[in-house]
MMTF fields as JSON, N, C-alpha, C and O atoms, coordinates in Angstrom:
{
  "mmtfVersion": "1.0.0",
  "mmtfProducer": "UNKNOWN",
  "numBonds": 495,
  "numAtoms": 496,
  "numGroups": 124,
  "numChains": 1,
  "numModels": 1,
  "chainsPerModel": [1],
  "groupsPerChain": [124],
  "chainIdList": ["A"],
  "bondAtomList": [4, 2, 8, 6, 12, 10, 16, 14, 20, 18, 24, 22, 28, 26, 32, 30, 36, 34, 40, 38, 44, 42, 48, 46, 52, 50, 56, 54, 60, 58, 64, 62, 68, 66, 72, 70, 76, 74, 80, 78, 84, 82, 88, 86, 92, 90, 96, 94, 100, 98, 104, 102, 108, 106, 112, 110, 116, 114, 120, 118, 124, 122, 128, 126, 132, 130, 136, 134, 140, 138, 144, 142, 148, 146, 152, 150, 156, 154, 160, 158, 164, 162, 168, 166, 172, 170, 176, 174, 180, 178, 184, 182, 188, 186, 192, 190, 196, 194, 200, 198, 204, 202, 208, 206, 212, 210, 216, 214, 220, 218, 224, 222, 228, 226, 232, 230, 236, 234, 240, 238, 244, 242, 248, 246, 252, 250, 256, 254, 260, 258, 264, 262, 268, 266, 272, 270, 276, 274, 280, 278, 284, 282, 288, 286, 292, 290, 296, 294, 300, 298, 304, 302, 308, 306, 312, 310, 316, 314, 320, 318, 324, 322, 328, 326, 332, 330, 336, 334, 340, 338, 344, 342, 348, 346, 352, 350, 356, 354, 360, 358, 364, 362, 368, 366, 372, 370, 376, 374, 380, 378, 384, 382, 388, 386, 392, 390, 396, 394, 400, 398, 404, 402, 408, 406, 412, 410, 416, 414, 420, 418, 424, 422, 428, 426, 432, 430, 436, 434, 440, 438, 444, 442, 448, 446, 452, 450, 456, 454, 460, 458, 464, 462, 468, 466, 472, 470, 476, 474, 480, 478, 484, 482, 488, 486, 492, 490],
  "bondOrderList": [1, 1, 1, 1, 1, 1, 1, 1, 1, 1, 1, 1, 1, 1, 1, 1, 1, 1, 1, 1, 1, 1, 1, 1, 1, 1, 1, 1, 1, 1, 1, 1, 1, 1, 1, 1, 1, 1, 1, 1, 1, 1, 1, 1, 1, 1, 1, 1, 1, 1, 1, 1, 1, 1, 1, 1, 1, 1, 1, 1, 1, 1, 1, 1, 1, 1, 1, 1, 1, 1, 1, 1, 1, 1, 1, 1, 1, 1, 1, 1, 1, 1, 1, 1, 1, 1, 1, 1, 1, 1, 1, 1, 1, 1, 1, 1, 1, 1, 1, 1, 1, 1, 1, 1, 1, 1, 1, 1, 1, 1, 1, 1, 1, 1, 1, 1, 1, 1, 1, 1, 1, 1, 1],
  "groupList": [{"groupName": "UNK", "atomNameList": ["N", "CA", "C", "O"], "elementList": ["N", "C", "C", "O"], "formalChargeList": [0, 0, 0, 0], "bondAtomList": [1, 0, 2, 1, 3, 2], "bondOrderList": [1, 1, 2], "singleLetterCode": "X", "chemCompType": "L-PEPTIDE LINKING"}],
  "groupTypeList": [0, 0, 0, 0, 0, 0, 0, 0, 0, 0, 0, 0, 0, 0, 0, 0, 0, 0, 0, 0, 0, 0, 0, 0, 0, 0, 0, 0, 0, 0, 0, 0, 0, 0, 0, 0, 0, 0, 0, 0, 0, 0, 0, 0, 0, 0, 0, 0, 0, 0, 0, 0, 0, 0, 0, 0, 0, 0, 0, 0, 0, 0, 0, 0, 0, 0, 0, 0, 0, 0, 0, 0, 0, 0, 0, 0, 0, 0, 0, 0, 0, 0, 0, 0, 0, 0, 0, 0, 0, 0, 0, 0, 0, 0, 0, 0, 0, 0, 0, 0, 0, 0, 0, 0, 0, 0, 0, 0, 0, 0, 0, 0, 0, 0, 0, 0, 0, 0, 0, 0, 0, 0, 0, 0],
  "groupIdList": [1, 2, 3, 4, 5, 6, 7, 8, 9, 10, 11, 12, 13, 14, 15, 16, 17, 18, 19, 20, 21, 22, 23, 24, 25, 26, 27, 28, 29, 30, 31, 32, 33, 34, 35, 36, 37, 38, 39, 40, 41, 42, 43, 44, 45, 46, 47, 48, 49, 50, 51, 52, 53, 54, 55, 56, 57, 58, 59, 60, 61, 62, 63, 64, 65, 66, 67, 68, 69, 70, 71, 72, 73, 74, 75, 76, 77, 78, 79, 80, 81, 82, 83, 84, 85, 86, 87, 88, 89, 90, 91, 92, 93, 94, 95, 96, 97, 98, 99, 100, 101, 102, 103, 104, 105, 106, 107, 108, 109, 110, 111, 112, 113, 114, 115, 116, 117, 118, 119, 120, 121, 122, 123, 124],
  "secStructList": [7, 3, 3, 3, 7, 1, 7, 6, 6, 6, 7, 7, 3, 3, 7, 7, 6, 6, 7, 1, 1, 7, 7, 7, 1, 3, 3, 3, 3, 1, 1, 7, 7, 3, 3, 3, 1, 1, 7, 3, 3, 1, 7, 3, 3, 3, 7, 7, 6, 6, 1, 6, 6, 7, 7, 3, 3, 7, 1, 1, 3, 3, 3, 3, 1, 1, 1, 3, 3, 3, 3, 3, 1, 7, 3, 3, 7, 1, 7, 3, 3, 3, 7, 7, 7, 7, 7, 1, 1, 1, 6, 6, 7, 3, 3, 7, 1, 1, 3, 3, 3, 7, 1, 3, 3, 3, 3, 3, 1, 7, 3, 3, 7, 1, 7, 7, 7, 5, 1, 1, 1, 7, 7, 7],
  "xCoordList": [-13.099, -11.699, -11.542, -12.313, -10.523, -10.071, -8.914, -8.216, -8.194, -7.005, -6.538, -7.061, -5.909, -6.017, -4.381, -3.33, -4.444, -2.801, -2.604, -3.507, -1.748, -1.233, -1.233, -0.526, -2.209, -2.701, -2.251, -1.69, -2.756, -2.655, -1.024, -0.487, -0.507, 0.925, 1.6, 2.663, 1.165, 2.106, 2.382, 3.461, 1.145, 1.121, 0.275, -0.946, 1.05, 0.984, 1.012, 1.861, -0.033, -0.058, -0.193, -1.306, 0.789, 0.96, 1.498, 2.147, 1.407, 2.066, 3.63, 3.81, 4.296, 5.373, 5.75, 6.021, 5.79, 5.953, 6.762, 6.641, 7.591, 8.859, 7.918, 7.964, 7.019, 6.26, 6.515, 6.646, 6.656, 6.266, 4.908, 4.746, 4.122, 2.516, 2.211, 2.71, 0.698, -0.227, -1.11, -1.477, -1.533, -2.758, -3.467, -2.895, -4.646, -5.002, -4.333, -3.535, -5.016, -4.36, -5.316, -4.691, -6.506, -7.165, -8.452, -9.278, -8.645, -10.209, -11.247, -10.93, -12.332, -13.417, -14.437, -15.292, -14.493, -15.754, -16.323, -15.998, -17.793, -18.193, -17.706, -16.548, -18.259, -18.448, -17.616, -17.093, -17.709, -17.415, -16.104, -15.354, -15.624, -14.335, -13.925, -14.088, -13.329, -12.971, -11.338, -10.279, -11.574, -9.915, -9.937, -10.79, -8.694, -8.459, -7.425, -6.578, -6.8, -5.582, -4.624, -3.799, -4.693, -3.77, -3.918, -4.957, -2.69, -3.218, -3.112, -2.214, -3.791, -3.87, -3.52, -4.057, -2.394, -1.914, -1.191, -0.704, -1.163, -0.363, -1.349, -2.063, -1.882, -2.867, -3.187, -3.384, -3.308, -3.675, -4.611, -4.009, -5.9, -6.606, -6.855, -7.323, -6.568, -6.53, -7.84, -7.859, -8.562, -9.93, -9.1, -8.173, -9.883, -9.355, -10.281, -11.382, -10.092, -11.169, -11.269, -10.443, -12.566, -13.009, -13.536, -13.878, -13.427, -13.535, -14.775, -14.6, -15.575, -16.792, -16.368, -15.516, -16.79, -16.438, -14.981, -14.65, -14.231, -12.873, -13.034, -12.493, -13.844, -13.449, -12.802, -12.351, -12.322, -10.856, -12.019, -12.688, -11.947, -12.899, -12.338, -12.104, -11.956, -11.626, -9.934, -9.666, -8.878, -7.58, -6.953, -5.765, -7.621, -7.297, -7.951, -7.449, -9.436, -9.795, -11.211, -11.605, -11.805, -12.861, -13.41, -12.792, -14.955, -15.826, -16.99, -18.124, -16.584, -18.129, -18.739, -18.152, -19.805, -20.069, -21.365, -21.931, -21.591, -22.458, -21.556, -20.354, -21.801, -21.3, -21.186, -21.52, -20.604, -20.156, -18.436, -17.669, -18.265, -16.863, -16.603, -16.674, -16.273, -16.107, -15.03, -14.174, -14.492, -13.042, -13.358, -14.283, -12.064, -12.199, -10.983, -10.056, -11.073, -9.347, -8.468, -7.404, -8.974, -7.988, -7.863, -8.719, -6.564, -6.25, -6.479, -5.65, -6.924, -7.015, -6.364, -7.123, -5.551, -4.782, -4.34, -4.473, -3.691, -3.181, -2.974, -1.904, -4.561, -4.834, -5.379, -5.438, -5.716, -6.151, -6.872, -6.541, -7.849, -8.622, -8.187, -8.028, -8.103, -7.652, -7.933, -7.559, -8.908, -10.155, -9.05, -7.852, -9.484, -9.146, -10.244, -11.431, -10.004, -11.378, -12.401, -12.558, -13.108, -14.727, -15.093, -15.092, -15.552, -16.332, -17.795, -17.95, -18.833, -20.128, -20.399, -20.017, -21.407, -21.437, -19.752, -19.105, -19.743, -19.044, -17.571, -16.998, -16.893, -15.852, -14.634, -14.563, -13.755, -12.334, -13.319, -13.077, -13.881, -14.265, -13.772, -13.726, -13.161, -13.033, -14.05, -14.737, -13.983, -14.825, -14.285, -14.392, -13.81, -13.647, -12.087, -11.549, -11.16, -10.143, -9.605, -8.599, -10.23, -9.777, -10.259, -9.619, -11.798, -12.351, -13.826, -14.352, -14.142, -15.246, -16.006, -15.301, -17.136, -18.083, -19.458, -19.804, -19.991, -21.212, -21.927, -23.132, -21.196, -21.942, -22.01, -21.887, -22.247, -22.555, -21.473, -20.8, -20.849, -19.215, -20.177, -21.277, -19.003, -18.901, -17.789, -16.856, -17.944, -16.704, -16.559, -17.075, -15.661, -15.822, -13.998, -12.946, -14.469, -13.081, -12.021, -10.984, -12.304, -11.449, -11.139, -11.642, -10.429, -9.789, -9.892, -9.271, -10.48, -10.394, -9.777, -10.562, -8.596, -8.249, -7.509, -7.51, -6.854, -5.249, -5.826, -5.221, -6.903, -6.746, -7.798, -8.737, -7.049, -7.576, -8.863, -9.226, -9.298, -9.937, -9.428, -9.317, -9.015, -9.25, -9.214, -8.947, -9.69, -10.001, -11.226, -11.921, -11.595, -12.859, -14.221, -14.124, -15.132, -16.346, -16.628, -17.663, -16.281, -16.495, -15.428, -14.236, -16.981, -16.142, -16.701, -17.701, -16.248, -16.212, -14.738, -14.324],
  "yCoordList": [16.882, 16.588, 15.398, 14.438, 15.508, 14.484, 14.33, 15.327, 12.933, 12.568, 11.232, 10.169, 11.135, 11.049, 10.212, 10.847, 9.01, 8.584, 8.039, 8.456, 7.31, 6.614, 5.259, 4.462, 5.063, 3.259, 3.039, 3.733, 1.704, 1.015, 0.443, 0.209, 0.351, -0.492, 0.529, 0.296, 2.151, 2.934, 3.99, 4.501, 4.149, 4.969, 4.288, 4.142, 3.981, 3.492, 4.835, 5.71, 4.875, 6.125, 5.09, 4.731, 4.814, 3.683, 4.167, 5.208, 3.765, 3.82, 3.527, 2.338, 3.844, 3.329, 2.368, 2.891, 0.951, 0.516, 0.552, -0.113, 1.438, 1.593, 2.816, 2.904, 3.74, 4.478, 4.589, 3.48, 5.787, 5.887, 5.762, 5.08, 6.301, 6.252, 5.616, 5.641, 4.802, 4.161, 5.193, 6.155, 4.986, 6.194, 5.507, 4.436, 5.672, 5.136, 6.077, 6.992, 5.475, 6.302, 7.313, 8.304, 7.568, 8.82, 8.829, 8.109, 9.721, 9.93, 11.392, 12.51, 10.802, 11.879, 11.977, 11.095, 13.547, 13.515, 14.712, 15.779, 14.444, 15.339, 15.62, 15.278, 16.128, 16.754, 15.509, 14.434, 15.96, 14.639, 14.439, 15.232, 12.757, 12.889, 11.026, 9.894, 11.561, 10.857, 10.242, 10.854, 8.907, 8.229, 7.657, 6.807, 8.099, 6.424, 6.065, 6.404, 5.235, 4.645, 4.882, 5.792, 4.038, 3.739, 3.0, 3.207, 2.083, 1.698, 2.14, 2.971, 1.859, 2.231, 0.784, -0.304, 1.441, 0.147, 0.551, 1.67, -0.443, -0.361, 0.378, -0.549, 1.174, 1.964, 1.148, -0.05, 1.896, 1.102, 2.184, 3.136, 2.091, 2.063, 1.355, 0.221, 1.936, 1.67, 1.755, 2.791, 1.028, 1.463, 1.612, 0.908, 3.096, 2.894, 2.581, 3.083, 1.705, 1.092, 2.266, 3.036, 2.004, 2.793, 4.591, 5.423, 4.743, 6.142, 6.432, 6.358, 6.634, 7.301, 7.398, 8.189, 6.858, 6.536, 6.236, 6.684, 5.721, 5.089, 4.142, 3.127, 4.061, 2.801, 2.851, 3.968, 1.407, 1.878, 1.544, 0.539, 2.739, 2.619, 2.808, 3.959, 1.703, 1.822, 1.874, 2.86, 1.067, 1.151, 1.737, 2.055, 1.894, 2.185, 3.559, 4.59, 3.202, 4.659, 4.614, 3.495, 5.789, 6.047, 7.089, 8.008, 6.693, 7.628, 8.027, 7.554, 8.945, 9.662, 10.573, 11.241, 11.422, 12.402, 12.619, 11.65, 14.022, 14.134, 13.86, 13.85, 13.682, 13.674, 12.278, 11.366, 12.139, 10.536, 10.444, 11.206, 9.562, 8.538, 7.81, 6.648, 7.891, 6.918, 6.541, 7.405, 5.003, 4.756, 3.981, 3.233, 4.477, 4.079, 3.251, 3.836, 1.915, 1.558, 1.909, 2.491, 1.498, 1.188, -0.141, -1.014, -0.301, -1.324, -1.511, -0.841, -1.873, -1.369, -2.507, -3.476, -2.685, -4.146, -3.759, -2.626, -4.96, -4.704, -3.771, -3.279, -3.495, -2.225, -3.468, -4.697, -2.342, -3.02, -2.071, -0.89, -2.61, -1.918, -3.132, -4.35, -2.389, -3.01, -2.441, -1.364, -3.599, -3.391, -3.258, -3.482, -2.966, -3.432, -4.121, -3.849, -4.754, -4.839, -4.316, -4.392, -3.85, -3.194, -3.198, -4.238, -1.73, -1.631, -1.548, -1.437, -1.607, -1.722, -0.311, 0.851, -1.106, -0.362, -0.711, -1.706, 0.445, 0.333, 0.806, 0.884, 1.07, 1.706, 0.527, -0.357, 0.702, 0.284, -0.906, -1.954, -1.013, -2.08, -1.662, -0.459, -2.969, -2.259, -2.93, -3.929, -1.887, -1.859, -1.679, -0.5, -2.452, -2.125, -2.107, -1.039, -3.56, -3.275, -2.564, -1.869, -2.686, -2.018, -0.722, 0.199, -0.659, 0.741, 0.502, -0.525, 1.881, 1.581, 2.816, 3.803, 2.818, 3.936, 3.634, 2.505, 4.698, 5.168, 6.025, 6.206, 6.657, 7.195, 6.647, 5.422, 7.439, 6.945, 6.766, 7.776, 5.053, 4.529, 3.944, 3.432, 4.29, 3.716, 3.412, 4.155, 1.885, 1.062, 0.429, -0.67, 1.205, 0.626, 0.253, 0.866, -1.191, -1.817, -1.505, -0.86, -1.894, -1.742, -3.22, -4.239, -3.301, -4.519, -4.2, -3.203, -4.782, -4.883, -6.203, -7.101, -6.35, -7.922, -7.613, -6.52, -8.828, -8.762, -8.017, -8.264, -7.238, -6.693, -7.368, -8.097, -6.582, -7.566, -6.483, -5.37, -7.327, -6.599, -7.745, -8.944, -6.866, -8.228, -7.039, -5.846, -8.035, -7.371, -6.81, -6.891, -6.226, -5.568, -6.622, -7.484, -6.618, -7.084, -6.859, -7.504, -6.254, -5.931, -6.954, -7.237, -7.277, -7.851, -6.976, -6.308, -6.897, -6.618, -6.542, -6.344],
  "zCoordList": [-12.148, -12.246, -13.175, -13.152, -13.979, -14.942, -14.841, -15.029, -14.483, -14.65, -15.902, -15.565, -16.878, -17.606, -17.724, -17.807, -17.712, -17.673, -19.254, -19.98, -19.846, -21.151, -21.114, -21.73, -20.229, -20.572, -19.135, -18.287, -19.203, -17.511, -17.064, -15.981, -18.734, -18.505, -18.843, -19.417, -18.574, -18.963, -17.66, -17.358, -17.022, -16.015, -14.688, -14.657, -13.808, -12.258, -11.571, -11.743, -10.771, -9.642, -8.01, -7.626, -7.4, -5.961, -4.77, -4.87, -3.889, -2.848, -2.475, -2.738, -2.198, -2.197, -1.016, 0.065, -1.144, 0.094, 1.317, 2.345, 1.01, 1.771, 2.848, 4.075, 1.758, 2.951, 4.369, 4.887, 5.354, 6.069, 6.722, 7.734, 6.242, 6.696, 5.27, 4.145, 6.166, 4.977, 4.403, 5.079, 2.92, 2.676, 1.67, 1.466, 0.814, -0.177, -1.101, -0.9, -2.437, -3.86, -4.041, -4.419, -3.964, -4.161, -3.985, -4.545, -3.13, -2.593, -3.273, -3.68, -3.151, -3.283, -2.701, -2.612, -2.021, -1.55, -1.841, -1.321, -3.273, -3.877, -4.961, -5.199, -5.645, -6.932, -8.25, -7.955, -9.312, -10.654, -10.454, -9.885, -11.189, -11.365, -12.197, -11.743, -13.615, -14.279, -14.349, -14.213, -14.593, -14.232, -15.195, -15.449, -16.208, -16.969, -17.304, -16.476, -18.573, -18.823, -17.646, -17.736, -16.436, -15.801, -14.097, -13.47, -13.424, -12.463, -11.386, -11.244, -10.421, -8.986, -8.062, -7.856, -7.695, -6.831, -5.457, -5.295, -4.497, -2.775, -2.398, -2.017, -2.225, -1.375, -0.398, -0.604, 1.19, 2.298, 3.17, 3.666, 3.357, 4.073, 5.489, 5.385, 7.142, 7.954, 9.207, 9.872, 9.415, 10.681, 12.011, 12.412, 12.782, 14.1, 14.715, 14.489, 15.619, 16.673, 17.973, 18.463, 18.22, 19.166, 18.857, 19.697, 17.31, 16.664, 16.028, 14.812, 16.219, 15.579, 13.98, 13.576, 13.486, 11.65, 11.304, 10.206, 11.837, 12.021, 11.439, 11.875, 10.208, 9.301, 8.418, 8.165, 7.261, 6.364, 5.245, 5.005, 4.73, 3.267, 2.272, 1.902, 1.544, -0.164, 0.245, 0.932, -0.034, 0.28, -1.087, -1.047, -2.217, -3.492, -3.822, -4.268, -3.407, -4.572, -3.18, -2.852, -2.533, -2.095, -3.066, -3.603, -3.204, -3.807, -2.766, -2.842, -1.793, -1.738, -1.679, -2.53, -1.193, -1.016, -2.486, -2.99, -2.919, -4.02, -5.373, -5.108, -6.478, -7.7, -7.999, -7.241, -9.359, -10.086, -10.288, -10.876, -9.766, -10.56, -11.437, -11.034, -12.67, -13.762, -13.873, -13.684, -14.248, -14.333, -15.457, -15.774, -16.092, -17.547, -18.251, -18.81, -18.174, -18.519, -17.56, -17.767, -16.305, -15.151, -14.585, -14.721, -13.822, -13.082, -11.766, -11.15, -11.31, -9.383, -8.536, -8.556, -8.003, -7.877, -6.559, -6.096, -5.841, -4.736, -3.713, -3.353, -3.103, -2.211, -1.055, -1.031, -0.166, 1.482, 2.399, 2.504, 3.046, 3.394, 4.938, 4.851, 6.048, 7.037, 8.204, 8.668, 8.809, 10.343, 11.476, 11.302, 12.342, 13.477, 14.788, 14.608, 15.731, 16.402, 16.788, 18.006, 16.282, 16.421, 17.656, 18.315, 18.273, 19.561, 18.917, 17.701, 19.806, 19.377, 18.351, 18.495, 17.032, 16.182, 14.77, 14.442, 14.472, 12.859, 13.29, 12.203, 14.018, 13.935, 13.964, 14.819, 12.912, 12.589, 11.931, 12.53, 11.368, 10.3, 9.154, 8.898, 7.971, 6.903, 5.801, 6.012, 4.118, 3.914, 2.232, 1.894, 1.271, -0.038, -0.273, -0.569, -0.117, -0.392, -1.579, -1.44, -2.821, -4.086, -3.896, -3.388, -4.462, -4.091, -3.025, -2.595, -2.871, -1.424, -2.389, -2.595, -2.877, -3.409, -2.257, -1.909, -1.877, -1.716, -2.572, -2.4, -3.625, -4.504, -5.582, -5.6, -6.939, -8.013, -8.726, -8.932, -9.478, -9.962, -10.773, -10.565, -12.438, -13.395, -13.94, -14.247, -14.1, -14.547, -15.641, -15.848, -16.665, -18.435, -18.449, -18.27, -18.792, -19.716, -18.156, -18.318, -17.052, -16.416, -15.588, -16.062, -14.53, -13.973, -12.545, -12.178, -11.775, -10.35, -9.723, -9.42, -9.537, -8.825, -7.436, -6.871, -6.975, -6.253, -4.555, -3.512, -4.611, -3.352, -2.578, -2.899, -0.675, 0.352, 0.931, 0.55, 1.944, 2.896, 4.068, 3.811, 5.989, 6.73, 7.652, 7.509, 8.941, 10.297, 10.262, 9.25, 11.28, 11.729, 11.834, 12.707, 11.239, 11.235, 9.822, 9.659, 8.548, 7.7, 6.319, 6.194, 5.339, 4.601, 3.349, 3.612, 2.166, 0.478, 0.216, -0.926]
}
């Protein structure tokens, strides 16, 4: 998959804060997928405590599963990845306020700032 915007100050793909529900801006799990000219912003990633993998991974962009992510001339700004209190073990920890990769990310000419991580037991 290739998504392909007109520069970072031309094309914003965000959350809207007025939102009803929180979500990140775009996930993968498996197979390739190229991003560029444009930003990714508001995305919110939430951990539920007490859930068997109920963690908030990547409030902007998650990469995992098999394949590669390349971002190319993006912005990744003001996302959140947000814990809640942890029962024993990993659950509702968070984990990658901008982006959260376990697989294979490549990052050319791009910008990562502005975003949080808080709560849980988990910091990046």
């Amino acid at each position: 998959m290739t998504i392909n915007g007109l520069g970072a100050t031309n094309t914003t793909v965000r959350r809207d804060s007025g939102a009803a529900t929180e979500f990140r801006i775009f996930g993968k799990n498996g197979g390739n997928a190229t991003f560029s000219g444009m930003t990714v912003r508001d995305g919110v990633a939430r951990g539920v405590s007490g859930v068997q993998g109920g963690q908030a991974l990547g409030g902007g962009i998650v990469n995992e599963g098999l394949g590669t992510m390349t971002l190319s001339n993006v912005v990744v700004t003001n996302n959140q990845a947000i814990g809640t209190i942890a029962n024993a073990g990993a659950e509702g920890n968070a984990f990658g306020g901008g982006i959260f990769s376990s697989a294979p990310l490549t990052i050319v000419d791009s910008t990562i700032s502005g975003n949080t991580v808080t709560g849980g037991n988990g910091t990046s």
